[in-house]
C-alpha positions as CSV (number, residue, x, y, z in Angstrom):
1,X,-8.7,53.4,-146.7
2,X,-11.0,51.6,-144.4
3,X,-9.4,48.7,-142.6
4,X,-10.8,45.2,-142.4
5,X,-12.0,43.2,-139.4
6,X,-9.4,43.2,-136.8
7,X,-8.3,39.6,-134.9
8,X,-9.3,41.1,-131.7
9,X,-12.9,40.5,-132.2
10,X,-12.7,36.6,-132.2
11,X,-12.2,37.1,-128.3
12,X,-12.2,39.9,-125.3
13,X,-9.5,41.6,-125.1
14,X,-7.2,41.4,-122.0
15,X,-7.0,45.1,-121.0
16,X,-4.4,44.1,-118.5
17,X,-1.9,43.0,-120.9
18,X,-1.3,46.9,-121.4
19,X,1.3,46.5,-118.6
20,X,3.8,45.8,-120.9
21,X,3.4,48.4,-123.0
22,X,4.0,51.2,-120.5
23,X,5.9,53.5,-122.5
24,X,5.2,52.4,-125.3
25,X,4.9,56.2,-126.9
26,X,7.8,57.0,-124.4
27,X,5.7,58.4,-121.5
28,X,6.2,57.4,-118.2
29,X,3.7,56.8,-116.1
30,X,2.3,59.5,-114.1
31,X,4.6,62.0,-116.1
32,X,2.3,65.1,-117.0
33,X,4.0,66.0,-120.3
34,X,2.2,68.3,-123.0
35,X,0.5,67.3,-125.8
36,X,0.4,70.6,-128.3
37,X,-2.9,70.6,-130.6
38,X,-1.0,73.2,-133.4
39,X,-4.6,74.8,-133.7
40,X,-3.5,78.8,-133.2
41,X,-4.5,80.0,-130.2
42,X,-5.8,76.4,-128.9
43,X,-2.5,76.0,-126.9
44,X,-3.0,79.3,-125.7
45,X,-6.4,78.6,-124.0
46,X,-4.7,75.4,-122.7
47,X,-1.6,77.2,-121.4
48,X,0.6,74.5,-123.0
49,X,-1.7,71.9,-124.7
50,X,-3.6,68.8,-123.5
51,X,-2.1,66.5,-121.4
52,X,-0.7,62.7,-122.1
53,X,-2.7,60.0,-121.1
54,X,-6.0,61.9,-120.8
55,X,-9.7,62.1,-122.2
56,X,-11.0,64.9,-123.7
57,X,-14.9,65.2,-124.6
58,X,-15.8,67.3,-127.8
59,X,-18.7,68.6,-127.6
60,X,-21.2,70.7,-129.7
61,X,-24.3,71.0,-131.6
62,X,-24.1,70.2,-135.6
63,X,-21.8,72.2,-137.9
64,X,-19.8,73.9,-135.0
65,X,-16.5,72.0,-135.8
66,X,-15.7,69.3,-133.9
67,X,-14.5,66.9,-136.8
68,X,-12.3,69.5,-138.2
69,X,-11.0,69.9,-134.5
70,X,-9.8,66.6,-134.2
71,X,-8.7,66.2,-137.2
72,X,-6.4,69.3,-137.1
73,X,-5.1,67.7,-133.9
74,X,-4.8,64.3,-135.3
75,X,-2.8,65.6,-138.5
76,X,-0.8,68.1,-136.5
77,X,0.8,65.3,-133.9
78,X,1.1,62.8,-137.3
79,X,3.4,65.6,-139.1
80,X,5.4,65.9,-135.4
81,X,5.6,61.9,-135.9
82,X,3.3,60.4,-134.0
83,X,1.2,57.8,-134.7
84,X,-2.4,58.6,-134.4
85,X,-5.9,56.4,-134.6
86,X,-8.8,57.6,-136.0
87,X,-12.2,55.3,-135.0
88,X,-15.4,56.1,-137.1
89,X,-18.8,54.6,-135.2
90,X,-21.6,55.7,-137.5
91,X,-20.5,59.4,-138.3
92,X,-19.2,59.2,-141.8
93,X,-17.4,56.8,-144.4
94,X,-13.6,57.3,-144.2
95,X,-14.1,58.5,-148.1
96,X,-16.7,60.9,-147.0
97,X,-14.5,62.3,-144.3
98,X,-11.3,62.8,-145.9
99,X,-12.8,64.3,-149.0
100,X,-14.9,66.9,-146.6
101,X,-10.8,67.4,-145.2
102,X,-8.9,67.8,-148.3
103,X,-9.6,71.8,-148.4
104,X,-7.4,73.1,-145.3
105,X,-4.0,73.6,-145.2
106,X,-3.5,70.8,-142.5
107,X,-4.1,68.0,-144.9
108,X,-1.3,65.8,-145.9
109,X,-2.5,62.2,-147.8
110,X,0.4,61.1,-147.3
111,X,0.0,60.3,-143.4
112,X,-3.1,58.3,-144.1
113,X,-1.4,54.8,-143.3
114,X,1.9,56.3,-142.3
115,X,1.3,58.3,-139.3
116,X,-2.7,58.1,-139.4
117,X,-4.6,55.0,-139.0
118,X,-8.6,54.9,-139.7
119,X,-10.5,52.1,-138.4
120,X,-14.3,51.6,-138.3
121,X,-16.1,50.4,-135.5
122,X,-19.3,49.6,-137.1
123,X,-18.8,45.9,-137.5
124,X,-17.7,45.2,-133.7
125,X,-20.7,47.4,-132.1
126,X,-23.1,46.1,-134.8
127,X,-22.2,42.0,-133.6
128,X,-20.9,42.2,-130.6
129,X,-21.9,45.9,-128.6
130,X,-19.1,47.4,-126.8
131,X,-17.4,44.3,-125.5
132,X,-15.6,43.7,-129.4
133,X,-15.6,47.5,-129.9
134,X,-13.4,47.7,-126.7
135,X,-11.2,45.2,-127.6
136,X,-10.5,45.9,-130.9
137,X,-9.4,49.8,-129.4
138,X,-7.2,48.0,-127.0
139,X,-5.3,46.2,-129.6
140,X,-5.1,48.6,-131.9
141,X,-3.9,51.5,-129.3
142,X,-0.8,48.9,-128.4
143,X,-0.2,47.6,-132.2
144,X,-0.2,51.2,-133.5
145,X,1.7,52.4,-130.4
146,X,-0.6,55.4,-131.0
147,X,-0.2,58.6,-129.0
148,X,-3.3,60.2,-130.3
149,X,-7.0,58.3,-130.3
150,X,-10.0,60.6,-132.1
151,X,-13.2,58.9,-131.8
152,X,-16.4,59.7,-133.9
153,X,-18.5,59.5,-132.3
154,X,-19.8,58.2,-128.7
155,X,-23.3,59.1,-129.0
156,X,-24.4,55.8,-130.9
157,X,-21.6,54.1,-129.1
158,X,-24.0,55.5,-126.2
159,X,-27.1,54.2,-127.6
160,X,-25.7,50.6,-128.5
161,X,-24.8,49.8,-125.1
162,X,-26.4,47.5,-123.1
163,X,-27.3,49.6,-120.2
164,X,-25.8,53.0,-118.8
165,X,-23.9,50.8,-116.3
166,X,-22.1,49.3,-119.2
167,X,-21.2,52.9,-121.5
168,X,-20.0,54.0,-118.2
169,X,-17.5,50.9,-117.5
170,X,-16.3,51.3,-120.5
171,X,-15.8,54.6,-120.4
172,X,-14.1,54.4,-117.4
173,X,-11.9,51.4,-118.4
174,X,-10.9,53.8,-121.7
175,X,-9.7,56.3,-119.7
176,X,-7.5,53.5,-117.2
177,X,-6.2,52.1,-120.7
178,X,-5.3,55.5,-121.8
179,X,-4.0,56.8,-118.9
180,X,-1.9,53.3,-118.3
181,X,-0.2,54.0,-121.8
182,X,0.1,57.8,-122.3
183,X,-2.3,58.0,-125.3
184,X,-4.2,61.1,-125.3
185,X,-8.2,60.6,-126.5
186,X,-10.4,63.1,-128.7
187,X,-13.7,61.8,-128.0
188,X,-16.5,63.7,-130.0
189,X,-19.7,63.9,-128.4
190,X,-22.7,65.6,-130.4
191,X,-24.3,67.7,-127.9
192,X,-28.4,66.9,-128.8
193,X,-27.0,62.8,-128.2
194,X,-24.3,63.3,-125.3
195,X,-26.3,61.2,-122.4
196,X,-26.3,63.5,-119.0
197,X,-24.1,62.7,-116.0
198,X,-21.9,59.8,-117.7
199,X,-19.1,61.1,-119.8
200,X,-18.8,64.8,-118.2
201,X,-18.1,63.2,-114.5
202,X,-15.5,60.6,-116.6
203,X,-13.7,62.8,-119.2
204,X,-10.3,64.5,-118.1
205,X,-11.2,67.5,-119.8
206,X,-13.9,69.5,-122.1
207,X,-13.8,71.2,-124.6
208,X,-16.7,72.7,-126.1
209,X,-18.1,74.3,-129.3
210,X,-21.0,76.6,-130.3
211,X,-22.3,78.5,-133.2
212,X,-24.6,81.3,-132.4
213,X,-26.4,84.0,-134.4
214,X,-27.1,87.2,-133.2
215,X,-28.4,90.1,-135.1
216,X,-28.0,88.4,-138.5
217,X,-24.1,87.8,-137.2
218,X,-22.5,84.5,-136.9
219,X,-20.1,83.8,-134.3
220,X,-18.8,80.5,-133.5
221,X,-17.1,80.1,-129.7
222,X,-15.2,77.7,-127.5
223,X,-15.4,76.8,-123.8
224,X,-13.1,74.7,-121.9
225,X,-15.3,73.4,-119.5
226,X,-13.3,71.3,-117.8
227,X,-9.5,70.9,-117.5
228,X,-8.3,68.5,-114.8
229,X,-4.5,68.7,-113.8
230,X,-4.1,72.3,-115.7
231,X,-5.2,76.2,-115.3
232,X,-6.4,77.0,-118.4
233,X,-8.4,80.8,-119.9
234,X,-11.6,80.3,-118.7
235,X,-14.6,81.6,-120.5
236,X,-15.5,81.8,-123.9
237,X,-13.2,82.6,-127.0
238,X,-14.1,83.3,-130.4
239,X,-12.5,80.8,-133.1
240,X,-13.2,81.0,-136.8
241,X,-12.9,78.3,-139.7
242,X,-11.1,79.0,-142.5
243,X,-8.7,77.4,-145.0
244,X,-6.0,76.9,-142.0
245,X,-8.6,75.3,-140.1
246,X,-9.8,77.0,-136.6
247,X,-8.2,79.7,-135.4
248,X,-9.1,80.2,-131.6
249,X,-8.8,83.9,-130.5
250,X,-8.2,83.8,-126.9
251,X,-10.3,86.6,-124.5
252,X,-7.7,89.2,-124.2
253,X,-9.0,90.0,-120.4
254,X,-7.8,86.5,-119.3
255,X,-4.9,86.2,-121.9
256,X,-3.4,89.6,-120.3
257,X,-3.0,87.5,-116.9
258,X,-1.8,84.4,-117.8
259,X,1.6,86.6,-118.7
260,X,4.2,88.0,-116.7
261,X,4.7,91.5,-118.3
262,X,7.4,94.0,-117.9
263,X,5.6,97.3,-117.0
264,X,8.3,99.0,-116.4
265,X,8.4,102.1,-118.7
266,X,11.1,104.7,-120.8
267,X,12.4,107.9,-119.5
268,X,11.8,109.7,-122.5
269,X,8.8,111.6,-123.5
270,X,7.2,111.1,-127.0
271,X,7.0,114.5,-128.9
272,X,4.3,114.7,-131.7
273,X,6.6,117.0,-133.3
274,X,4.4,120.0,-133.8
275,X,5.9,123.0,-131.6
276,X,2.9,124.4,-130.0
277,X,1.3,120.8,-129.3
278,X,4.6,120.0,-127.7
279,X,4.7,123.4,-125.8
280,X,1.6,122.3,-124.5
281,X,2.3,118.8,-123.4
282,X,5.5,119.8,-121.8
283,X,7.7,118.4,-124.4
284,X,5.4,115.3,-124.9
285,X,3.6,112.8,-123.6
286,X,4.6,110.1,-121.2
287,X,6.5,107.6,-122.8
288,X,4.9,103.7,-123.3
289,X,1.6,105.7,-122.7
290,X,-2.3,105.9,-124.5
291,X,-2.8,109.1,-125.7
292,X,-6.9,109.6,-126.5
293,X,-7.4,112.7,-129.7
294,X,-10.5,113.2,-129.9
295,X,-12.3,114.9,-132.1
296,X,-15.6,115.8,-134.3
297,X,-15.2,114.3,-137.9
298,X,-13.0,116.0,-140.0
299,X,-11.4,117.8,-136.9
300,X,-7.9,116.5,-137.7
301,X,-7.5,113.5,-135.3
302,X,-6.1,111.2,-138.4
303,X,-3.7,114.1,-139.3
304,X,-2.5,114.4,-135.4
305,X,-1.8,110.5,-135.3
306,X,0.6,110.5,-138.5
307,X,2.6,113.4,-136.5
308,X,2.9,111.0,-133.7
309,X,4.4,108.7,-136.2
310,X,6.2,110.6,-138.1
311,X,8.2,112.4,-135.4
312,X,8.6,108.5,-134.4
313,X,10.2,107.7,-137.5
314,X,12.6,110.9,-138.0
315,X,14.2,109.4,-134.1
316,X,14.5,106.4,-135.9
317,X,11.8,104.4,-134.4
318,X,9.6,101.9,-136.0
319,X,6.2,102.5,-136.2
320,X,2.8,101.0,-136.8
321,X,-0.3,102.5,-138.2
322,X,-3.5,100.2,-137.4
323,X,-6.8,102.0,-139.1
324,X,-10.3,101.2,-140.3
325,X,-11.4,103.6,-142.3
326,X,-8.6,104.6,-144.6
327,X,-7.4,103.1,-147.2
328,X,-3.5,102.6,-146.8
329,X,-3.0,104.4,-150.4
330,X,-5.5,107.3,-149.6
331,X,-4.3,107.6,-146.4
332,X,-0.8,107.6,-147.5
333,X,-2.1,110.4,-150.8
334,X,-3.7,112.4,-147.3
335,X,-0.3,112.4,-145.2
336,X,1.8,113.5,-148.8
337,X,-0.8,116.1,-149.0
338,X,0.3,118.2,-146.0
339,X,4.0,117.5,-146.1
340,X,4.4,114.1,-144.1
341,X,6.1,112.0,-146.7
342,X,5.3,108.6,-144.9
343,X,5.4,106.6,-148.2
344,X,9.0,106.1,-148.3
345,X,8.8,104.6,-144.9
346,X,6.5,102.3,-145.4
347,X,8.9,101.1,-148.8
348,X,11.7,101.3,-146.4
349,X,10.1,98.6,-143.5
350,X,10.0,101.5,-141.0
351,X,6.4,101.9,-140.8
352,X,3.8,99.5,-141.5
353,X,0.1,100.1,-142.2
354,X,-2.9,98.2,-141.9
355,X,-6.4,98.7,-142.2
356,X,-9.3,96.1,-141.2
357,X,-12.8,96.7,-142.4
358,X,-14.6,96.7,-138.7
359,X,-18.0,94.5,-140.3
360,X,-18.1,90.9,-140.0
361,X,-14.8,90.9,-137.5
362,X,-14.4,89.9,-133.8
363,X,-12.8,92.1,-131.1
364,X,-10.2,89.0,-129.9
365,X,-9.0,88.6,-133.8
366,X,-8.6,92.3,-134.5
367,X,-6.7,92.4,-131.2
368,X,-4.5,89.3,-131.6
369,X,-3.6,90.8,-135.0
370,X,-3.1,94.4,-134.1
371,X,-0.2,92.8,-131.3
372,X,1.5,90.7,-133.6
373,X,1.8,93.6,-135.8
374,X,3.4,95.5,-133.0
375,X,6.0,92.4,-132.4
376,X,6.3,92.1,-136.3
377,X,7.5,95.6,-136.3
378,X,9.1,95.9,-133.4
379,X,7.3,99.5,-132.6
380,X,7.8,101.7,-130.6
381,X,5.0,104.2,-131.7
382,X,1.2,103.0,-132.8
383,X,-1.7,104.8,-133.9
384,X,-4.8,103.2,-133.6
385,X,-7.1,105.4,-136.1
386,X,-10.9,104.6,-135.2
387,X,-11.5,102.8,-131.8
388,X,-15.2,103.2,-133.2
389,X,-14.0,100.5,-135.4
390,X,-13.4,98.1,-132.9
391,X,-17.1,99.0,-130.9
392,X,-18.3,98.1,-134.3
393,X,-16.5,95.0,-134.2
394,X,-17.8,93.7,-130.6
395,X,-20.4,90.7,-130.8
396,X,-20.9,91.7,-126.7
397,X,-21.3,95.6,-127.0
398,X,-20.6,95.5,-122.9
399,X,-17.5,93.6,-123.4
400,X,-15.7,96.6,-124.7
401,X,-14.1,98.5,-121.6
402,X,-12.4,95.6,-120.3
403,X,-11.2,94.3,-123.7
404,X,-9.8,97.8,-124.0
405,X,-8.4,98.5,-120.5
406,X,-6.7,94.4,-120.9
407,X,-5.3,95.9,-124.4
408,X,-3.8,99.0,-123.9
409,X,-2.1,97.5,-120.5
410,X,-0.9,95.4,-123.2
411,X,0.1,97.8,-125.0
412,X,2.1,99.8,-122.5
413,X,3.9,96.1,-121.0
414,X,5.4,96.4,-124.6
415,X,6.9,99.7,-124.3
416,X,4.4,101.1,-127.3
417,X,3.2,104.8,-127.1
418,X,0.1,104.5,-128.8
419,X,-2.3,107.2,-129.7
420,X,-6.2,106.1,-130.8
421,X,-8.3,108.5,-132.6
422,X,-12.6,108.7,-131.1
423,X,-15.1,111.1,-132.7
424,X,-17.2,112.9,-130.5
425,X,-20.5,114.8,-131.5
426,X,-20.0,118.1,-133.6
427,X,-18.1,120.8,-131.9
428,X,-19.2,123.9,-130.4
429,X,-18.4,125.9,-127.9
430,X,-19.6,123.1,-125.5
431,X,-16.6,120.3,-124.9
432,X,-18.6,117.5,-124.6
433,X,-18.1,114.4,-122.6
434,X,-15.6,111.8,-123.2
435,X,-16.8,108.0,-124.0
436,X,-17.7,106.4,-120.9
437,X,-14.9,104.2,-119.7
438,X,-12.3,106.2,-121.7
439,X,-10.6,107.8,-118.7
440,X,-9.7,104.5,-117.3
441,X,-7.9,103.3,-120.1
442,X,-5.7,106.2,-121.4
443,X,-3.4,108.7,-119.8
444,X,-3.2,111.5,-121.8
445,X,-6.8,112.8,-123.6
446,X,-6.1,115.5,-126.4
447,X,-9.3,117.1,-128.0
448,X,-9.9,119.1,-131.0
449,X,-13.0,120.7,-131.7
450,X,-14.1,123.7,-134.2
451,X,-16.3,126.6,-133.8
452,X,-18.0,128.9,-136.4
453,X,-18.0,132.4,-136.5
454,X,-18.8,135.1,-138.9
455,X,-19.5,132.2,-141.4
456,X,-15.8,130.2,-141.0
457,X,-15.3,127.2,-138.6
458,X,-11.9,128.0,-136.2
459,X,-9.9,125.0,-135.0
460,X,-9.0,124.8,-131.7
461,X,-7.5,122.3,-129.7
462,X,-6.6,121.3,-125.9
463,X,-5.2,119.2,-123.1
464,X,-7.5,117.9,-120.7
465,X,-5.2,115.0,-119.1
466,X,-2.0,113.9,-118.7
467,X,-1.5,111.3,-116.4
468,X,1.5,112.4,-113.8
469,X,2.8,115.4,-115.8
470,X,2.3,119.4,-116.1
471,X,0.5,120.4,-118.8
472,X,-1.1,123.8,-120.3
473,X,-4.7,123.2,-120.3
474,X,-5.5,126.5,-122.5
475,X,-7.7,126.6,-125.9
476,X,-5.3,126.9,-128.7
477,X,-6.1,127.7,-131.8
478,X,-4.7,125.4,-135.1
479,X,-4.7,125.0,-138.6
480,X,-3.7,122.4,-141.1
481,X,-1.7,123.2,-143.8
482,X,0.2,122.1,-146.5
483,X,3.3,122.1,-143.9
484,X,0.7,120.0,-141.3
485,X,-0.3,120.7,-138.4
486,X,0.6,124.0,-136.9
487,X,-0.7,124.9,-133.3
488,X,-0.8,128.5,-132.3
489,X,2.3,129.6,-130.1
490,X,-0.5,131.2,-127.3
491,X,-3.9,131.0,-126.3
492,X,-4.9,134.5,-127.8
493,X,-6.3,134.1,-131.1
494,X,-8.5,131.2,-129.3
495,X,-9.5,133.6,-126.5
496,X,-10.3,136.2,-129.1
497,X,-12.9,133.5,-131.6
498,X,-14.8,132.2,-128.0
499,X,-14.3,136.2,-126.5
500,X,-16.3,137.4,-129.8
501,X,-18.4,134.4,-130.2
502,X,-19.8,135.0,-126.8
503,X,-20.8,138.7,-127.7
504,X,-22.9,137.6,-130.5
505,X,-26.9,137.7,-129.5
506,X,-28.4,134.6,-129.6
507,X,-29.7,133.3,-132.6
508,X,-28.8,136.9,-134.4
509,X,-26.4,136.7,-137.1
510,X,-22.8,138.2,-136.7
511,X,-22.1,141.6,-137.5
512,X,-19.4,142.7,-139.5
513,X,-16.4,143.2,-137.3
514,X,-12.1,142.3,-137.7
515,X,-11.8,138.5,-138.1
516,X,-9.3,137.6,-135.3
517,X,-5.7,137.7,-135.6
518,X,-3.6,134.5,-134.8
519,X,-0.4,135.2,-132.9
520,X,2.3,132.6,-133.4
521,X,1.2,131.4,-137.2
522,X,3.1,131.7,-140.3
523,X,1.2,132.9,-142.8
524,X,-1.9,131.2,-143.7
525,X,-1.7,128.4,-146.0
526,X,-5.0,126.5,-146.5
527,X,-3.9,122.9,-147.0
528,X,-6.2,119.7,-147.0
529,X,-8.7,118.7,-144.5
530,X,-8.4,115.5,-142.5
């Protein structure tokens, strides 16, 4: 409900009267205490919050989201109980602008009055200019004992004043009064009427807010441009709007060092439970360690990951399985399928799968979800199934290596051994190159390849890293069946496909001969493809 003409206007407020009013919000002067926004991820950016007694400026162009901003703030301190003040200039009718809030989750009618007071300035700045408009903030700042001011807007504030000596003094004045009683200002500033060189030098702080378009894509992100008394993540995040309100999604390169993490790793190695695989590894790979597989499409890479699991999960550890191409029942349907029965696990709580669509997402949201999953779950093994997945996901294509090497250092501060799945190009007897960038990130790089010969692809699979461990670097030759993943005992039946591929003229086709034995397989049991 809009409120009538305050008594302040009939004269000019005396700003020094404040004095008395000190703590009026319990703040002592000069005390640097936090102010928390409760907009996810905000606080984050902010390491803590805003401070008392400041000025913040909130900029953008049209329909980024700077009412919604405030107003998530200004409900969020209301519901901690605080009183808050909400000033409209020209922006919007108080009807108009809680109807437009009524659809997110933050909204709570029953604060308006109670904890949130909405005042109009148009009657003060259309009679009197900013001298009434001041005054009337004054009093209603100490009468409210308000710890929270939003005001909407200061661009025709801006254009009402009598000169840019006098928006300036009373900007200036704001922030003393402010300051003086510990009330912490929103102060939204349309970018296309924010006058240059006044309110930027003045404001404590800026936060501000973009939508861009790029390649048909819509991203919307947030910049703290200034931040006086605080460190705070610098750069740009992305934040989306939904029925919460925003969600920020801090950059996970600066988020990773604003922590103190624990780097310090497990003794044991983590066994993928196939014998031969292990044989190769040395009994496994490094624990809290990235393990790459990769892999032409349908080479097995999926199948590999759930071993990694599911030897997990017969020790008794929790698991996670992060994916974006499989469906969690098909993928489930594809693990029953060759004797990993994952299913009752994931009834159980043990093991948890998700699957994100890659279109239309961000890399700083599929991150910040993937890492809550892992502290959800408490795990202690992940399989990422699809980095591809989160290249498609990138808005900033060259972003991707340091978002990567920032997550899986993550990753390994929180004791996970993780595996991620890459395709390569089709395989051959060529090995092809790794991604760029990949060797940086992951300690151990497993790829599995297949060849044809005489008509009938052979799998084959190798070691070409491990980071600080022995490891058999031989072709081995594999299979899955309906028991898994089985991994030849030796390197012989593999030396024997690549020995007789080799004798084969080029571009002649293969003449009859004895299709090559497999030392160290049970007997063949054609099971399903991955």
């Amino acid at each position: 409900m809009e409120h009538g003409r305050p008594r302040s206007l009939a004269a000019p407020y005396d700003w020094k009267r404040m004095e008395v009013g000190v703590d009026h919000v319990g703040i002592a002067t000069g005390e640097k205490r936090r102010l928390p926004t409760g907009v996810a991820g905000l606080d984050e950016v902010l390491q803590g919050g805003l401070l008392r007694g400041a000025q913040y400026l909130v900029t953008g162009g049209p329909g980024t989201g700077k009412t919604v901003l405030c107003s998530q703030v200004a409900f969020h301190r209301a519901a901690a109980g605080e009183n808050v003040l909400y000033v409209t200039s020209f922006s919007e009718s108080h009807a108009r602008l809680l109807s437009n809030l009524e659809s997110f989750s933050f909204f709570d009618r029953s604060l308006i009055q109670s904890r949130i007071t909405l005042l109009s300035g148009v009657t003060a700045l259309e009679e009197g200019g900013l001298e009434p408009f001041q005054s009337m903030l004054g009093e209603a700042v100490r009468t409210h004992r308000a710890s929270l001011l939003v005001i909407d807007s200061l661009g025709a504030i801006a254009e009402l004043a009598s000169s840019p000596f006098a928006y300036r003094k009373f900007l200036r004045e704001l922030g003393a009064l402010l300051s003086l009683v510990g009330c912490t200002a929103l102060l939204i500033v349309p970018r296309s009427e924010r006058p240059e060189n006044v309110e930027p030098f003045l404001a404590d702080g800026i936060l501000d807010l973009e939508l861009r378009i790029r390649k048909m894509r819509q991203t919307r992100e947030l910049a703290v441009r200034k931040f006086r008394g605080s460190p705070h993540l610098s750069g740009q995040h992305i934040f989306e709007i939904g029925a919460s309100g925003l969600t920020v999604y801090p950059r996970r390169e600066t988020l990773l060092l604003s922590r103190e993490l624990d780097t310090s790793a497990a003794s044991e190695k983590s066994r993928f439970g196939i014998a031969g695989l292990d044989d190769m590894l040395r009994g496994g790979v490094p624990p809290a360690a990235v393990t790459a597989l990769l892999g032409a499409p349908g080479s097995g890479k999926t199948l590999l990951g759930l071993h990694l699991l599911a030897e997990g999960l017969r020790l008794g550890q929790r698991c996670l399985y992060f994916g974006f191409y499989e469906t969690p029942s098909r993928l489930l349907t594809k693990a029953e399928g060759v004797g990993l029965r994952l299913r009752e696990h994931v009834e159980a709580g043990r093991l948890e799968v998700q699957w994100r669509q890659p279109t239309e997402q961000f890399l700083d949201a599929i991150a910040a979800q993937l890492v809550e999953g892992v502290h959800r779950q408490k795990a202690r093994r992940l399989f990422i199934d699809g980095v591809d997945g989160l290249l498609q996901a990138a808005a900033h294509p060259e972003r991707f290596t340091p978002f990567f090497t920032a997550l899986t250092n993550e990753l390994r501060a929180l004791h996970v051994s993780t595996a991620i799945s890459m395709e390569t190009s089709f395989g051959g007897p060529e090995l092809g190159l790794a991604p760029v960038g990949l060797s940086a990130c992951v300690e151990n790089i497993v790829f599995m390849r297949y060849v044809e010969l005489r008509s009938q692809f052979h799998r084959l699979i190798s070691v070409l890293k491990v980071r600080e461990s022995d490891y058999d670097p031989s072709l081995r030759e594999f299979r899955i069946t309906s028991r898994g993943l089985e991994v030849a005992g030796s390197s012989e039946s593999a030396e024997e496909v690549l020995g007789q591929l080799a004798r084969l003229p080029g571009g002649t086709p293969a003449r009859p001969g004895p299709k090559p034995q497999s030392p160290g397989f049970a007997p063949e049991d054609s099971g399903e493809d991955a």
